[in-house]
N, C-alpha and C positions, 0 to 999 in steps of 0.2 A: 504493500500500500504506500510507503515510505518511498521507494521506485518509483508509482505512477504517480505519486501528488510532483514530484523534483520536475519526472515528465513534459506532464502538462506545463507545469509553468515555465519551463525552459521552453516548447513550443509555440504558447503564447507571448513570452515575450520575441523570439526568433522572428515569428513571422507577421507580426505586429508593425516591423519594420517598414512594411511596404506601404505607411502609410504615415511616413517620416522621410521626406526626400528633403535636398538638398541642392540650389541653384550651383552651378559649376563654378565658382569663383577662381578656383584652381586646383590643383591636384594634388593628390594624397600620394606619402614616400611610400614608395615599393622598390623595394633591390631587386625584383627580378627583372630581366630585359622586357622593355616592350616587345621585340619581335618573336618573341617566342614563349609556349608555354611546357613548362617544367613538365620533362615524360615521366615522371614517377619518383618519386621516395627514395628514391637509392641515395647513398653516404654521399656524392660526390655534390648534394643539391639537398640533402635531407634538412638541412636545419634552415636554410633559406625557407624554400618551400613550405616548412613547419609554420615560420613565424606570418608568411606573407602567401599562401593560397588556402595551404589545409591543416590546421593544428591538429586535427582528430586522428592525422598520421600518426600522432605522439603515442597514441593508445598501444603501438608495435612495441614500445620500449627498449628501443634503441640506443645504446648510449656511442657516441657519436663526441669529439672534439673537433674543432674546423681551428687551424691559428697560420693562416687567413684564408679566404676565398679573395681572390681579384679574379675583375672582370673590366676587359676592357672593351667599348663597343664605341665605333665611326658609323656615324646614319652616310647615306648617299654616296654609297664606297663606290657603285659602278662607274656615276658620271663622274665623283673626282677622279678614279683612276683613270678615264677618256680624256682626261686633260694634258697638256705636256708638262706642265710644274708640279701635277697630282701625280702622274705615274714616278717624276724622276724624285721625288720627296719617298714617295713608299718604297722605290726599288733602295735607291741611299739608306731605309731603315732597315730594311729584311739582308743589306748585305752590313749593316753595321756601319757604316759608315758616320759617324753622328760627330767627328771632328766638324767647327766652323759650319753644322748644319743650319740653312737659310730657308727659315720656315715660315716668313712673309709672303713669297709668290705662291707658294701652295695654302697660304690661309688665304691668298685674293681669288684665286682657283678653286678650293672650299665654299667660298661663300656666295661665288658665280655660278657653282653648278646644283643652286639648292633654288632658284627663283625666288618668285616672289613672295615676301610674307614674313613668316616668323616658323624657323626650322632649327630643329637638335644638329647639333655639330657632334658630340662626342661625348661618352659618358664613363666615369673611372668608379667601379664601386667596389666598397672593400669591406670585407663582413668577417667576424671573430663568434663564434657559437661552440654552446656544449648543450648536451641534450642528456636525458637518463631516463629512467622507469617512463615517469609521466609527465616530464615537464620538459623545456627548450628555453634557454639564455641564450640572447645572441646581440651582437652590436653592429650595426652596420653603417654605412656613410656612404656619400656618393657625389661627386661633382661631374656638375650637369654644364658644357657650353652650349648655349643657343646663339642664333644668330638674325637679325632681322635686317630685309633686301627691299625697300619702298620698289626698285625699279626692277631687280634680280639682275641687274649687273656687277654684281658687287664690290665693286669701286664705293659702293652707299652703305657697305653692310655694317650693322651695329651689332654690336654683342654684348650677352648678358648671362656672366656665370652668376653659379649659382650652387650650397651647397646643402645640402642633409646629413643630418645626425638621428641617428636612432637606438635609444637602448630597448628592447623587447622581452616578455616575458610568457611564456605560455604555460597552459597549465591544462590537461585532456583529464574525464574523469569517467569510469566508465559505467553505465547506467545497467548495462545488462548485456548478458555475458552465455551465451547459447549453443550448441551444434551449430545450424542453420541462422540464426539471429542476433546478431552484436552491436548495441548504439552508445555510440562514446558522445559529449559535449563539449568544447573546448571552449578557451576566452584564453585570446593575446592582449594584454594592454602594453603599451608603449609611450616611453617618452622622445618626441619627434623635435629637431630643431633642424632650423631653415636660414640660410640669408643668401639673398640676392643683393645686386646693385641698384641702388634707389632709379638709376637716367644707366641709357644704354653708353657704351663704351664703341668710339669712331674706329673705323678700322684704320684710321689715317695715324691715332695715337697710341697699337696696339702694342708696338716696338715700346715705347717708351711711357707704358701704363704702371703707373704706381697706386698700390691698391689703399695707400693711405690719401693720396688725393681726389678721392668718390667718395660718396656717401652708399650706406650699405640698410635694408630693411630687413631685419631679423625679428624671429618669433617662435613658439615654442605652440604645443597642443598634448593633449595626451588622448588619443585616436583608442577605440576600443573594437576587437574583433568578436563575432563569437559564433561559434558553428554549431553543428548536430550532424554527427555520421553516423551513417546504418551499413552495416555488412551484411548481406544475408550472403546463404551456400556453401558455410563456410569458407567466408572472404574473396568468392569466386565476381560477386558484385559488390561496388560500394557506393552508397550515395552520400553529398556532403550538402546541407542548405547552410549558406552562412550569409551572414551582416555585417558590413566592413564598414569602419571609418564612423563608426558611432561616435562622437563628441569631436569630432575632427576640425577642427576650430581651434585657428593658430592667433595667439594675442600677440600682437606685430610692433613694432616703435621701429622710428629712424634712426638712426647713429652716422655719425661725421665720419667715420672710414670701418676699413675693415675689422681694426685692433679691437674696435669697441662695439663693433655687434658681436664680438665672441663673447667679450665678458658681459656683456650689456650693462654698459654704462655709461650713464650723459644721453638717453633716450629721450627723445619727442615724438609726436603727434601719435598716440596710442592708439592703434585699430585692431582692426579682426580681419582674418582672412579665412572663407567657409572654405571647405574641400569635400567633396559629395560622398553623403553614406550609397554604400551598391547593396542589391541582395544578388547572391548568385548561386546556379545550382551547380553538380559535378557530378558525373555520374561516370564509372571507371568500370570496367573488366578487366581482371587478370588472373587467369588460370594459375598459373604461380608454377609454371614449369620447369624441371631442372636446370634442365643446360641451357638451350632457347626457348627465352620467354615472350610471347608477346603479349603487348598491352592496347587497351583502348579508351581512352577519353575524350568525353563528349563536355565540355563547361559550357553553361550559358550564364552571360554575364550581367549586370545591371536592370536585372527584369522589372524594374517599374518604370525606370526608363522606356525599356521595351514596347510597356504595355501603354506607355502614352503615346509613343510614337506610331503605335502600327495599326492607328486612325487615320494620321496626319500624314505620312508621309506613305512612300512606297515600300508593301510588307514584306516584300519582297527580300529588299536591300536593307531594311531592319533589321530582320532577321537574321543575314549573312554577319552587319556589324556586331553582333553580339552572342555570337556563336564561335567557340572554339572547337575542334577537335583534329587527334592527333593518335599517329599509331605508330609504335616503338618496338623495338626488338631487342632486346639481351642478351646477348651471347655470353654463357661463361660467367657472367657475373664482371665481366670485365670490360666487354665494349657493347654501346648501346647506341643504336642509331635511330633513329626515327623521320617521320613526317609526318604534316599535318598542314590546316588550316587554321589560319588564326584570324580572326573577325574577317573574314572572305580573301586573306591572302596567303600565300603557301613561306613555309617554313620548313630548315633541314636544320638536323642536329646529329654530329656525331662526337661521342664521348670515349674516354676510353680510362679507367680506374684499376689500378691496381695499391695494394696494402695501404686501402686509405689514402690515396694520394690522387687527385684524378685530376686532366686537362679538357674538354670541350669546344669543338667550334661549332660555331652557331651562324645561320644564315638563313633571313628571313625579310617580311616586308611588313608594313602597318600602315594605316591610314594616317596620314599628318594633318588632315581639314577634318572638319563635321559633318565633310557627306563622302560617303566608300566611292571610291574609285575617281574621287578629283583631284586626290594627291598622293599616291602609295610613295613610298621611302624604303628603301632596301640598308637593311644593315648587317655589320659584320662583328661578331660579338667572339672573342677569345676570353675563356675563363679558365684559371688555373686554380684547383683546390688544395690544400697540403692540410694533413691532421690525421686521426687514428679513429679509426673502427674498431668500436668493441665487437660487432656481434660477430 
């Protein structure tokens, strides 16, 4: 009885959410790549994934150290490598070459081959976690450059980094526990910090930018996750309903340079910046097969979003933005490849993990506008893991 009262109200308040939205003011920190979604659980991606898709994974009990994951991802790799200063910048890095590297004609070539508007340049995120029985620690961070082109010549292009901080905590607890039926509930809460540049930075004074002479907006939020996963079949299927970005509301002030939106001190003009709660669903198959495994995942993402939109616009192409899925293979426990879709564009990932130590390349596309297919972005994402697996 004690079971089905926790139940219900864990389901009521879960799904309660869909009737708590949140105008898009800006977006919520997530370490995983845009282009791609995470093919499963495994050590090389486990405690990311944990804190930032599905903490009900925790219920495996897994203990798991990460000291560090790095990931490094370039959006718009194809057209800048079509470039002449794009190609001779990346060949100069892949052969080493990085004496007297002259990394201005390939940032004017970066920012010309991204058009008009406001586009990701490049993103460094670096995440530290440990995981055991039922719970997941992890701290992650990420800098983010953008770049913004009024004409897409980019002789005009402005840019505006940008950083996150995240300490994480998760905690999976399990409700019932069966042959054929297992539902775990989980809740991450986190502490998130942000600071950008108050006015975009000329790509005329990029050479000679000193980050104490800008003004910087910095602010803080503590975002709350919380899911509900169901395994029937003896874990053959799993479903996850979860609620992200609950109290997601960053308290912001200004600061006179960089130095001082870290410590935050000598702030003005105090505001808020919203960042939108999502509900999302996940539904997975995985036999769980010796030597070669494959898997299946179907997520769909933001469904009240969803469900207001696919009146208003075309259901069609709703549907596609908000649909992921993807099919993965295992070999050995050591290389993992996969493909998939990701809000209606295609994605390849292959991994490769031995004693706890795994590297990953990833190649994928995403929407960069608010309507699918008026601006896909193709990126190139390399992530290297080092730490120990217990299991």
């Amino acid at each position: 009885m004690k079971k089905l009262i926790i139940t219900t109200i864990i389901l009521v308040s879960v799904f309660s959410a869909f009737a708590y939205p949140l105008d898009m003011n800006g977006t919520p920190f997530n370490s995983l790549e845009k282009a791609f979604i995470p093919t499963d659980a495994s050590f090389s991606n486990y405690i990311t994934y944990a804190l930032f898709k599905d903490p009900t994974v925790i219920g495996e009990g897994k203990f798991c150290v990460v000291f560090p994951s790095v990931s490094l991802t370039h959006y718009n790799t194809a057209s800048f490598l079509s470039t002449e200063a794009g190609a001779k910048f990346a060949s100069r890095i892949l052969k080493l070459q990085l004496d007297n590297l002259n990394w201005i004609p390939a940032l004017y070539a970066e920012a010309s081959s991204l058009g008009v508007g406001y586009n990701d340049l490049a993103t460094l995120d670096l995440g530290f976690g440990v995981s055991d029985t039922n719970w997941v620690l992890g701290v992650n961070s990420r800098f983010l450059l953008d770049c913004y082109s009024p004409s897409g010549a980019g002789t005009d292009g402005q840019f505006r980094p940008q950083a996150d901080l995240a300490a994480s905590f998760a905690f999976n607890v399990n409700l019932l526990d069966r042959d054929n039926l297992s539902m775990d509930f989980a809740i991450v809460t986190r502490f998130a910090y942000r600071t950008y540049t108050t006015s975009d930075i000329e790509l005329s004074v990029v050479q000679d930018f000193d980050f104490d002479s800008i003004g910087f907006t910095a602010g803080w939020a503590v975002p709350i996750d919380v899911a509900l996963g169901f395994s029937i079949l003896d874990d053959l299927i799993g479903i996850t309903a979860s609620v992200t970005n609950i109290n997601g509301i960053y308290y912001t002030m200004d600061y006179d340079n960089f130095k001082k939106s870290i410590t935050m001190q000598d702030g003005s003009n105090s505001d808020t910046l919203e960042t939108p709660v999502e509900v999302n669903l996940l539904l997975e198959y995985d036999p769980k097969l010796k030597y070669v495994d494959p898997k299946l995942r179907i997520e769909l993402t933001d469904l009240y979003r969803l469900s207001e939109r696919l009146l208003i616009d075309d259901p069609y192409e709703e549907i596609m933005a908000h649909v992921n899925a993807i099919v993965s293979l295992d070999v050995l426990g050591l290389v993992d490849l996969s493909v998939g879709l990701n809000a209606g564009y295609w994605q390849f990932e292959s991994a490769f993990d031995v004693a706890g130590n795994s590297i990953s390349l990833l190649y994928g596309w995403h929407e960069a506008s608010t309507q699918l297919g008026y601006k896909p972005v193709d990126s190139l994402t390399l992530r290297v893991t080092l730490g120990y697996d217990g299991n």
